[in-house]
PDB file of N, CA, C and O in Angstrom:
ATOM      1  N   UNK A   1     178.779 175.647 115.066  1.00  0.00           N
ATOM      2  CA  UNK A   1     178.731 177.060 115.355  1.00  0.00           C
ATOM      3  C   UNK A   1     177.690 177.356 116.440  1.00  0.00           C
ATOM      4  O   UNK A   1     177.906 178.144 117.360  1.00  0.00           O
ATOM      5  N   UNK A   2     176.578 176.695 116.281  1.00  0.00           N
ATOM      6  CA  UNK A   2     175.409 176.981 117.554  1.00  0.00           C
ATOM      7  C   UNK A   2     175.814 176.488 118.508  1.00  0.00           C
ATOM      8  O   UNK A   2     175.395 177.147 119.460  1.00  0.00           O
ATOM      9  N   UNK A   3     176.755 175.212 119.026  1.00  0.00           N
ATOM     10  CA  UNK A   3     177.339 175.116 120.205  1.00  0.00           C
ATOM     11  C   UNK A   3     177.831 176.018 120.701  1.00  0.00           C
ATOM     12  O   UNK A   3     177.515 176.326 121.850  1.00  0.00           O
ATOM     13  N   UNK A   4     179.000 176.909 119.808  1.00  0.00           N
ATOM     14  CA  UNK A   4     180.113 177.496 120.008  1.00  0.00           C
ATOM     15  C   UNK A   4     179.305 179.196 120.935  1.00  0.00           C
ATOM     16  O   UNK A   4     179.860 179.821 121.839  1.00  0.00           O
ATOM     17  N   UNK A   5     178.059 179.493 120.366  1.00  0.00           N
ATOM     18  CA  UNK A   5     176.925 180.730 120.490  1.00  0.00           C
ATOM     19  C   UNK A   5     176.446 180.016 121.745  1.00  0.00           C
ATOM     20  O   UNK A   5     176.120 180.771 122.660  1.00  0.00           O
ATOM     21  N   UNK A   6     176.329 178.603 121.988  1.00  0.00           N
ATOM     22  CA  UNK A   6     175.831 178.329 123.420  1.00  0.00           C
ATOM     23  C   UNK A   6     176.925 178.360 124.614  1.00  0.00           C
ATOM     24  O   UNK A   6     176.458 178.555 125.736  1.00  0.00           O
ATOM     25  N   UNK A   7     178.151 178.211 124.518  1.00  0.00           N
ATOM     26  CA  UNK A   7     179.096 178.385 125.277  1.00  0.00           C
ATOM     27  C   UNK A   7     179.013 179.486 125.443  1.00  0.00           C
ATOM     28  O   UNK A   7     178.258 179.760 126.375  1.00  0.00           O
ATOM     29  N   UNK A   8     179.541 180.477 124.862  1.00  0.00           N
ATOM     30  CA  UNK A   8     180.189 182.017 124.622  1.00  0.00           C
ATOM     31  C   UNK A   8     178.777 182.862 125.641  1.00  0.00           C
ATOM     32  O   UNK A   8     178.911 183.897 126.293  1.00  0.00           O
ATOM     33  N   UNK A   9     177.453 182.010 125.492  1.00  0.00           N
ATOM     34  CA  UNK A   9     176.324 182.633 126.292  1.00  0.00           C
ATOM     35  C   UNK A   9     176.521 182.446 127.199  1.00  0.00           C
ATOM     36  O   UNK A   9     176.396 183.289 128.087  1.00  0.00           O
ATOM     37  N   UNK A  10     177.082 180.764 127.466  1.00  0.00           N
ATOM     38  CA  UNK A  10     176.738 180.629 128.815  1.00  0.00           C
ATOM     39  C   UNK A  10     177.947 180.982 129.840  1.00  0.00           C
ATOM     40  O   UNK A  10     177.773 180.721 131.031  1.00  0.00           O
ATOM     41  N   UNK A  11     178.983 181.480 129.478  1.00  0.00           N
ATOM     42  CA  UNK A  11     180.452 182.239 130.297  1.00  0.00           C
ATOM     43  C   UNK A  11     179.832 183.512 130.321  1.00  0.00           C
ATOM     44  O   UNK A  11     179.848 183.899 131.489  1.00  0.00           O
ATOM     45  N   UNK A  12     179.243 184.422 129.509  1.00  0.00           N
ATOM     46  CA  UNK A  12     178.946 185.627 129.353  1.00  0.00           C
ATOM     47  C   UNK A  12     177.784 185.811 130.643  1.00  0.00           C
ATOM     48  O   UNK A  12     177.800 186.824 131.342  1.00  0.00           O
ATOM     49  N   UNK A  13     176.985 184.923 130.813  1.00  0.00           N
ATOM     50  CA  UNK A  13     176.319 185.092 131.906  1.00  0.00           C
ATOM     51  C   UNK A  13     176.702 185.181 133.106  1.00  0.00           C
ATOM     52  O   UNK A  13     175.840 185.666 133.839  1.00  0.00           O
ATOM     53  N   UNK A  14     177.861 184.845 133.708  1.00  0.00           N
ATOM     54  CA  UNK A  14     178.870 184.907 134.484  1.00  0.00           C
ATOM     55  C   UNK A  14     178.934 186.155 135.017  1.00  0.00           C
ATOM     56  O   UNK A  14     178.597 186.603 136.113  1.00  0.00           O
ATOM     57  N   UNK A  15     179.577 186.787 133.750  1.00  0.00           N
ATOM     58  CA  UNK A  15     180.118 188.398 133.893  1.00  0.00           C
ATOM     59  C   UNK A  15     179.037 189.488 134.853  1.00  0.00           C
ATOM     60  O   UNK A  15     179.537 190.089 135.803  1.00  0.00           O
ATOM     61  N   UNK A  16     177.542 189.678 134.517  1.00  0.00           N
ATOM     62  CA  UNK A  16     177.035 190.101 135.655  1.00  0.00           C
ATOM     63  C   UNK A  16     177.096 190.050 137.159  1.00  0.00           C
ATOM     64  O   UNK A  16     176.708 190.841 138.019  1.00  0.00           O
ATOM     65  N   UNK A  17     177.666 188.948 137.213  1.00  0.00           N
ATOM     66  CA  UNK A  17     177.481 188.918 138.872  1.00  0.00           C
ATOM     67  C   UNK A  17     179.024 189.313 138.902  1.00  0.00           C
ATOM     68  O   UNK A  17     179.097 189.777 140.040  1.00  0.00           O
ATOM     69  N   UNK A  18     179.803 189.377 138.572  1.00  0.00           N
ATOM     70  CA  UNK A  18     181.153 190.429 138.918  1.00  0.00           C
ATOM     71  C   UNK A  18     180.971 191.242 139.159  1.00  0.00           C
ATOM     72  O   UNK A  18     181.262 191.686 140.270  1.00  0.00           O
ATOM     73  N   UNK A  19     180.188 192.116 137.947  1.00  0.00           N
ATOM     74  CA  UNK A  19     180.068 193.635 138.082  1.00  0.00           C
ATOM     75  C   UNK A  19     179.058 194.018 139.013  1.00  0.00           C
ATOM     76  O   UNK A  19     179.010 195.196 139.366  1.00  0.00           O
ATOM     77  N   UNK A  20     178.196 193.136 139.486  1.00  0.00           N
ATOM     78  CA  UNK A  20     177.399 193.388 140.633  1.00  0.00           C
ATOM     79  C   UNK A  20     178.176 193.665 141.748  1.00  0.00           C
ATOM     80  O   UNK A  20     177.931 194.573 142.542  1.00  0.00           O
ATOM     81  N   UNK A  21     179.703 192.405 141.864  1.00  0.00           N
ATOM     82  CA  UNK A  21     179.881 192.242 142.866  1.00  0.00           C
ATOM     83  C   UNK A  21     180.625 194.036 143.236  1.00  0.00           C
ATOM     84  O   UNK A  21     180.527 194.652 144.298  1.00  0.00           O
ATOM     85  N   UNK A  22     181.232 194.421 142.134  1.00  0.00           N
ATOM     86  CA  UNK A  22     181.916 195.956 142.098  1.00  0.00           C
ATOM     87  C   UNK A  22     180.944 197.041 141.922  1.00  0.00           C
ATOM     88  O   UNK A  22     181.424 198.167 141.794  1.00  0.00           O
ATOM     89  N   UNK A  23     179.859 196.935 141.897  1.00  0.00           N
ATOM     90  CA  UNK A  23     179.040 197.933 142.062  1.00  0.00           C
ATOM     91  C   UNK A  23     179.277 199.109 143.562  1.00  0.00           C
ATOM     92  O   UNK A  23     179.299 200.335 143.460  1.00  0.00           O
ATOM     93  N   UNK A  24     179.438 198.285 144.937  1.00  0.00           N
ATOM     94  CA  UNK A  24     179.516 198.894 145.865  1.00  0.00           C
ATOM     95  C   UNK A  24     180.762 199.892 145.796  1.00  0.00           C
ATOM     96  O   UNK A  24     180.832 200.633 146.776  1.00  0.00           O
ATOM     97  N   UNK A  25     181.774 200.061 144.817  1.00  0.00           N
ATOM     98  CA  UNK A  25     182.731 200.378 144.887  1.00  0.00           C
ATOM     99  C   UNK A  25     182.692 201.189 143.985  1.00  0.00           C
ATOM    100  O   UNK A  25     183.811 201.634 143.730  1.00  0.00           O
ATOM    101  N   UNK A  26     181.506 201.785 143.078  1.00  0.00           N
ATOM    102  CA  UNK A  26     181.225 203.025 142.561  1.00  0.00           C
ATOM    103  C   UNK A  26     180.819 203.979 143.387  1.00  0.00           C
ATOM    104  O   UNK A  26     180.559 203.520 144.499  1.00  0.00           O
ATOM    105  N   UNK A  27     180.621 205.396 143.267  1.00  0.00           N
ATOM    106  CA  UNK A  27     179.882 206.657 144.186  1.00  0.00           C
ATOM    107  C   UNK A  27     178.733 206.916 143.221  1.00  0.00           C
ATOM    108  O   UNK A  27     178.852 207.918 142.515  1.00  0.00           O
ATOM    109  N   UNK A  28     177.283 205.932 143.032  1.00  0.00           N
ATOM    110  CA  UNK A  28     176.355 206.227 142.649  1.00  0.00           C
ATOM    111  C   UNK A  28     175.008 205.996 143.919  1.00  0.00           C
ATOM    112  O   UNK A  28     175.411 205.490 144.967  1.00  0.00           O
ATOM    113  N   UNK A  29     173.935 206.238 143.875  1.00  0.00           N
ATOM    114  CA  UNK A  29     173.066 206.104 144.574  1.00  0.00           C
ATOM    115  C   UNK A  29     172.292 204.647 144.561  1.00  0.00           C
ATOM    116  O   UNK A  29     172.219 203.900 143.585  1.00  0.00           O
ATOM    117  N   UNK A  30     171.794 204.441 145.718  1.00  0.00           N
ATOM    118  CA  UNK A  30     171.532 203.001 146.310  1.00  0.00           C
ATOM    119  C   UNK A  30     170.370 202.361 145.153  1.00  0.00           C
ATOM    120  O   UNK A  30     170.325 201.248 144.630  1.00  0.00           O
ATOM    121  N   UNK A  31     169.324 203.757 144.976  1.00  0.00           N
ATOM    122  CA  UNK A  31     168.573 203.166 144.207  1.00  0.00           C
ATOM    123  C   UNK A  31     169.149 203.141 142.800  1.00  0.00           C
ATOM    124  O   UNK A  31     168.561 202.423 141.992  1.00  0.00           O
ATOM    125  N   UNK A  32     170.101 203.750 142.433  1.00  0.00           N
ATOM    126  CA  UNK A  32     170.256 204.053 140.624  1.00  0.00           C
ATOM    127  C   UNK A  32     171.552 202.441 141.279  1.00  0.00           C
ATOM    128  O   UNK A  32     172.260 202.421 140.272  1.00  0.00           O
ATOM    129  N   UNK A  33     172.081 201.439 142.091  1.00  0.00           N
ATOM    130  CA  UNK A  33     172.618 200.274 142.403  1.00  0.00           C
ATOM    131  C   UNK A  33     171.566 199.536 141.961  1.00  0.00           C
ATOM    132  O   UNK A  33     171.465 198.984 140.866  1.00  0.00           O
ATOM    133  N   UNK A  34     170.418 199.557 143.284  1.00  0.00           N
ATOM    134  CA  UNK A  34     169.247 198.735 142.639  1.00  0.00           C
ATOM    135  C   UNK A  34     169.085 198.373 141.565  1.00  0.00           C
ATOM    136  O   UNK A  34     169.245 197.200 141.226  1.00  0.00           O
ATOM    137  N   UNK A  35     168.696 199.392 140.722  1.00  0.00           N
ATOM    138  CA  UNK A  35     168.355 199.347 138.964  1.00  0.00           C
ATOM    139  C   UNK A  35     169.081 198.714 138.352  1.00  0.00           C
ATOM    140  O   UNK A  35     168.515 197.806 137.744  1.00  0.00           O
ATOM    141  N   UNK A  36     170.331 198.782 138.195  1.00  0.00           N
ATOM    142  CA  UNK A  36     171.658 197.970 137.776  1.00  0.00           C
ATOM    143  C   UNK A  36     171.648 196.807 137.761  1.00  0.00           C
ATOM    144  O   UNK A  36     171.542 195.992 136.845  1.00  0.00           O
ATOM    145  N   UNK A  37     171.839 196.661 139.503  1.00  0.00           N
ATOM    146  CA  UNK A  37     171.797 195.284 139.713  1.00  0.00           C
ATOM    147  C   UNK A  37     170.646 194.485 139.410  1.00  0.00           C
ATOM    148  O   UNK A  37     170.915 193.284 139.371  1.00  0.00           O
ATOM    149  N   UNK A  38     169.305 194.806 139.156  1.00  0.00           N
ATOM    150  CA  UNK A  38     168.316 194.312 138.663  1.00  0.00           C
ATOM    151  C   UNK A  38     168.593 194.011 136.928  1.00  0.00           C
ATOM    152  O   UNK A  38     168.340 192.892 136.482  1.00  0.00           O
ATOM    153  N   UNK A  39     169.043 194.937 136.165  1.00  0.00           N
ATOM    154  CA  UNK A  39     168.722 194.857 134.940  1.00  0.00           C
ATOM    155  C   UNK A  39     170.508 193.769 134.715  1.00  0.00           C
ATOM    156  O   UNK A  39     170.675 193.060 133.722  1.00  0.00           O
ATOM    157  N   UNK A  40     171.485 193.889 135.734  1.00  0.00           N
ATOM    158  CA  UNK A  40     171.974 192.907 135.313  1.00  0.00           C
ATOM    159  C   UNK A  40     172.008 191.285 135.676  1.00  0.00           C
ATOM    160  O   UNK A  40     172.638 190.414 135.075  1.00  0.00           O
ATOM    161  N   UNK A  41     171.254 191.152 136.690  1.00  0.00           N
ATOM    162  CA  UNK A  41     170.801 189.668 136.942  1.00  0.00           C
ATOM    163  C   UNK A  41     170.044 189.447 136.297  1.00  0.00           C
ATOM    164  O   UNK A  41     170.076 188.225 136.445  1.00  0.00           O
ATOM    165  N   UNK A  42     168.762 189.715 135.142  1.00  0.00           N
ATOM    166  CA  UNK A  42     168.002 189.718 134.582  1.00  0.00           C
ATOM    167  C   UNK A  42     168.459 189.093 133.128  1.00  0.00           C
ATOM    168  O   UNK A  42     168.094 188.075 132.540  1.00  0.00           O
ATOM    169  N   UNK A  43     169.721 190.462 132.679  1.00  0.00           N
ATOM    170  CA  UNK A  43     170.566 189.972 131.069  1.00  0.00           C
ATOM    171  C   UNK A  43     171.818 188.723 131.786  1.00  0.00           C
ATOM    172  O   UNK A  43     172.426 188.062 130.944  1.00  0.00           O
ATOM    173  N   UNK A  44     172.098 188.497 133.073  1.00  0.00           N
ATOM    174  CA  UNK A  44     172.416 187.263 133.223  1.00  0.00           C
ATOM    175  C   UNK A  44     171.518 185.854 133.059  1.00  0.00           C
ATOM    176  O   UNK A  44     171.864 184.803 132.519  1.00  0.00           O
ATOM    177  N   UNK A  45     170.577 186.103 133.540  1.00  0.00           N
ATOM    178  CA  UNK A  45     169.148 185.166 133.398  1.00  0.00           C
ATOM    179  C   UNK A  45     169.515 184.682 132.096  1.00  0.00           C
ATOM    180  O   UNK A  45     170.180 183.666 131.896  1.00  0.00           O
ATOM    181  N   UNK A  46     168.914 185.684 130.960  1.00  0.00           N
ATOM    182  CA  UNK A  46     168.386 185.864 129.725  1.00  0.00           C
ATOM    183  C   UNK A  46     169.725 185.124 129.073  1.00  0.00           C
ATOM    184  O   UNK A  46     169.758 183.983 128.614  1.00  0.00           O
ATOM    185  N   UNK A  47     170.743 186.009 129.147  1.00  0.00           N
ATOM    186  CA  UNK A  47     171.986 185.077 128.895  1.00  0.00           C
ATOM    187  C   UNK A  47     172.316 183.210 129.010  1.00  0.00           C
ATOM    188  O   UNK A  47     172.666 182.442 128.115  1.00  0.00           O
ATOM    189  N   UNK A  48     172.105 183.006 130.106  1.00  0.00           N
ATOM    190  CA  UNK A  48     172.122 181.879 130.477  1.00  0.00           C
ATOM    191  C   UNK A  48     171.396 181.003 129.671  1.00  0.00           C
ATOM    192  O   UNK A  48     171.900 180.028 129.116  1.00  0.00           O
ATOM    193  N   UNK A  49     170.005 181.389 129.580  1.00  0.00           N
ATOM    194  CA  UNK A  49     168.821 180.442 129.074  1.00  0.00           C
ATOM    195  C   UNK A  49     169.302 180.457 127.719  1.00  0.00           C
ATOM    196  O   UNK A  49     169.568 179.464 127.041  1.00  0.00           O
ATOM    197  N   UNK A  50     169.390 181.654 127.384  1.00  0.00           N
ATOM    198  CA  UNK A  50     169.560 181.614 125.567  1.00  0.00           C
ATOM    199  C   UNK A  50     171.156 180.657 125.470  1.00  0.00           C
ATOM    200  O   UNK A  50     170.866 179.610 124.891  1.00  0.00           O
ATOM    201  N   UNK A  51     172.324 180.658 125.742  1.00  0.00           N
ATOM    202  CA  UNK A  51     172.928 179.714 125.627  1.00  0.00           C
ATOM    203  C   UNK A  51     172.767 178.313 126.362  1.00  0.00           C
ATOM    204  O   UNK A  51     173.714 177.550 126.168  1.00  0.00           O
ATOM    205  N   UNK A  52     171.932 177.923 127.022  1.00  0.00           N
ATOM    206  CA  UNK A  52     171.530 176.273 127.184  1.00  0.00           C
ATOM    207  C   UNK A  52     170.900 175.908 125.928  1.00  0.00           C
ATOM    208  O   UNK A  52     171.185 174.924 125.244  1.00  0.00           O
ATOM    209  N   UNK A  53     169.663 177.140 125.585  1.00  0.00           N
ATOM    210  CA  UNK A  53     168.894 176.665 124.502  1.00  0.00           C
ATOM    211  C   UNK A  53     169.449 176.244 123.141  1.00  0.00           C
ATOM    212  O   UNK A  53     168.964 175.521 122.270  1.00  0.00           O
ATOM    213  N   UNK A  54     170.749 176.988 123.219  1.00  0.00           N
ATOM    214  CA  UNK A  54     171.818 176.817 121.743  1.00  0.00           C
ATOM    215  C   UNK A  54     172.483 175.240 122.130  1.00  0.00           C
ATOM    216  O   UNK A  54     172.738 174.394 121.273  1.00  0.00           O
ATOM    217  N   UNK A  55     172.662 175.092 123.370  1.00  0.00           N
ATOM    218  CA  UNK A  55     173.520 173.972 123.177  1.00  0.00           C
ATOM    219  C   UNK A  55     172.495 172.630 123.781  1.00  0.00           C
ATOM    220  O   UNK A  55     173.057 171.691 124.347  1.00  0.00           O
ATOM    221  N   UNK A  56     171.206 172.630 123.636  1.00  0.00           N
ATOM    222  CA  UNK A  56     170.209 171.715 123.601  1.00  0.00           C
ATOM    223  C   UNK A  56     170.017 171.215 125.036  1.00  0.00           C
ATOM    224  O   UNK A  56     170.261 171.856 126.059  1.00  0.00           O
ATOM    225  N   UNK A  57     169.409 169.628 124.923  1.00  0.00           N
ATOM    226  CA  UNK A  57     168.797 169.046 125.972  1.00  0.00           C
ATOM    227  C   UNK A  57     169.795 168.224 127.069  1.00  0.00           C
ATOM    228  O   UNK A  57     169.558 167.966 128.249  1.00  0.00           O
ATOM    229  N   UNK A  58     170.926 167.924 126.309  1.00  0.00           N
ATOM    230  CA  UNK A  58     172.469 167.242 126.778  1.00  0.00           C
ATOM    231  C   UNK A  58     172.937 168.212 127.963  1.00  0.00           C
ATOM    232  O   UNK A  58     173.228 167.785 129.081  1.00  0.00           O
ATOM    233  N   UNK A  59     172.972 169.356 127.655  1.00  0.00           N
ATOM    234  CA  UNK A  59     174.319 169.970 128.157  1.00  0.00           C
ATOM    235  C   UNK A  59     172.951 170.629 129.248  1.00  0.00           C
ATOM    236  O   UNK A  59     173.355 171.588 129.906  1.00  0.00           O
ATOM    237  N   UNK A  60     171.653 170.311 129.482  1.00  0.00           N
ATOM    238  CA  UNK A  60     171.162 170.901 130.619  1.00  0.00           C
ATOM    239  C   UNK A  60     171.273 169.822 131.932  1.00  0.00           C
ATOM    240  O   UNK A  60     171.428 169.987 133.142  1.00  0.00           O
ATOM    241  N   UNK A  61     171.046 168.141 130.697  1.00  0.00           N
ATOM    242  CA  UNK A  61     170.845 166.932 131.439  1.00  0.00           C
ATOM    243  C   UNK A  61     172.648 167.250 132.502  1.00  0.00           C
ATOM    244  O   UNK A  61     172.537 167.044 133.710  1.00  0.00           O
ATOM    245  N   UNK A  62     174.159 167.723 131.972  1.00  0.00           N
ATOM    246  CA  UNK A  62     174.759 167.337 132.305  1.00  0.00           C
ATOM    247  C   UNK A  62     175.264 168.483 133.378  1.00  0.00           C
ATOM    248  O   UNK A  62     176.081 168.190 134.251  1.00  0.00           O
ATOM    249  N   UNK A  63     174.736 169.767 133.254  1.00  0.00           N
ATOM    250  CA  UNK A  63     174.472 170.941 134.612  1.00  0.00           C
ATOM    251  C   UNK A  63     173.729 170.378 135.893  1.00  0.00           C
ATOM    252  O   UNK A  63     174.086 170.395 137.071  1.00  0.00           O
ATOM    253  N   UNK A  64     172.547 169.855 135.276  1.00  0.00           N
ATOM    254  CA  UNK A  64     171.205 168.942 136.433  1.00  0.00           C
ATOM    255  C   UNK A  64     172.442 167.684 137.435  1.00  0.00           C
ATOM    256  O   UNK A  64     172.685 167.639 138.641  1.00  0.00           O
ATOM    257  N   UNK A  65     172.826 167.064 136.595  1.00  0.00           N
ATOM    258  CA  UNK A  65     174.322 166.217 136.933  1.00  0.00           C
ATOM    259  C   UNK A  65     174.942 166.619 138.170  1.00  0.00           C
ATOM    260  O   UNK A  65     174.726 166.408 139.363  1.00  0.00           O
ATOM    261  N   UNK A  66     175.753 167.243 137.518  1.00  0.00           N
ATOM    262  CA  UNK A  66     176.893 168.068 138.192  1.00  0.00           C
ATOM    263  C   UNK A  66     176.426 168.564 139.573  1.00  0.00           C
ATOM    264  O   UNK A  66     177.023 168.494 140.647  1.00  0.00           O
ATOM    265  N   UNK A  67     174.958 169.190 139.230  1.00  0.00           N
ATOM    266  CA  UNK A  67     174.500 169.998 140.825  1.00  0.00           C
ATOM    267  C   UNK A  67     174.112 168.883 141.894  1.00  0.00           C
ATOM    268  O   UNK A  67     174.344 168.962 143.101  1.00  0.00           O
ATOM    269  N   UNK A  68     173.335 167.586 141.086  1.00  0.00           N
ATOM    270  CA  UNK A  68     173.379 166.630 142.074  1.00  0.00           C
ATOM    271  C   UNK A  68     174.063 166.011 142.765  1.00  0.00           C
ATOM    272  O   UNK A  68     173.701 165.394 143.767  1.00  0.00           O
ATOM    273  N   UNK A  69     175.086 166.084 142.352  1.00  0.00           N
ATOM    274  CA  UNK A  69     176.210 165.315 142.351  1.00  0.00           C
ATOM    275  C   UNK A  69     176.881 165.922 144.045  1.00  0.00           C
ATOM    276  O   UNK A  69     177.238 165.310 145.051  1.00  0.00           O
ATOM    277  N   UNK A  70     176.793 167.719 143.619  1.00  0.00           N
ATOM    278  CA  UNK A  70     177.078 167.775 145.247  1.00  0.00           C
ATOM    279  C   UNK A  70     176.040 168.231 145.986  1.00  0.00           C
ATOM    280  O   UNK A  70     176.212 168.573 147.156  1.00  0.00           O
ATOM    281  N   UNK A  71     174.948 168.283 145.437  1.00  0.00           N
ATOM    282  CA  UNK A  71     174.015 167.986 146.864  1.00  0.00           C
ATOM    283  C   UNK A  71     173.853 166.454 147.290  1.00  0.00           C
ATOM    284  O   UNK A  71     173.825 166.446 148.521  1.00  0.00           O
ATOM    285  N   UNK A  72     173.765 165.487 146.920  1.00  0.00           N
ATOM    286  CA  UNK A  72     173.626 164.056 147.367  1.00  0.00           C
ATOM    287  C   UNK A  72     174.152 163.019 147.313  1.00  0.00           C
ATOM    288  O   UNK A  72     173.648 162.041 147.865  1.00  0.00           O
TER     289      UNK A  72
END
């Protein structure tokens, strides 16, 4: 089940940067954008970390992997 709470975190962290990306396509003000987009890269952050932390030391070793993999 705590895997399953580390997945479900770590897709859910995702979802902010969508709605960032549709932000420009509301009629609100630049700074009340700002705020938004701050408080949702932030619960993306928070998101993220809290599902690695559910799914332990493996599944960070195998993200670290993956990114090396195409930088070098």
């Amino acid at each position: 089940m705590r895997k399953a709470f580390g997945y479900f975190f770590v897709v859910l962290s995702f979802l902010p940067w969508a709605a960032i990306a549709a932000l420009p396509f509301f009629e609100i003000s630049i700074g009340m954008a700002a705020g938004i987009t701050t408080a949702l890269i932030v619960g993306g952050e928070v998101s993220f970390f809290l599902g690695l932390a559910l799914l332990g030391k493996e599944a960070w070793g195998r993200i670290k992997a993956a990114f090396n993999k195409t930088n070098g």
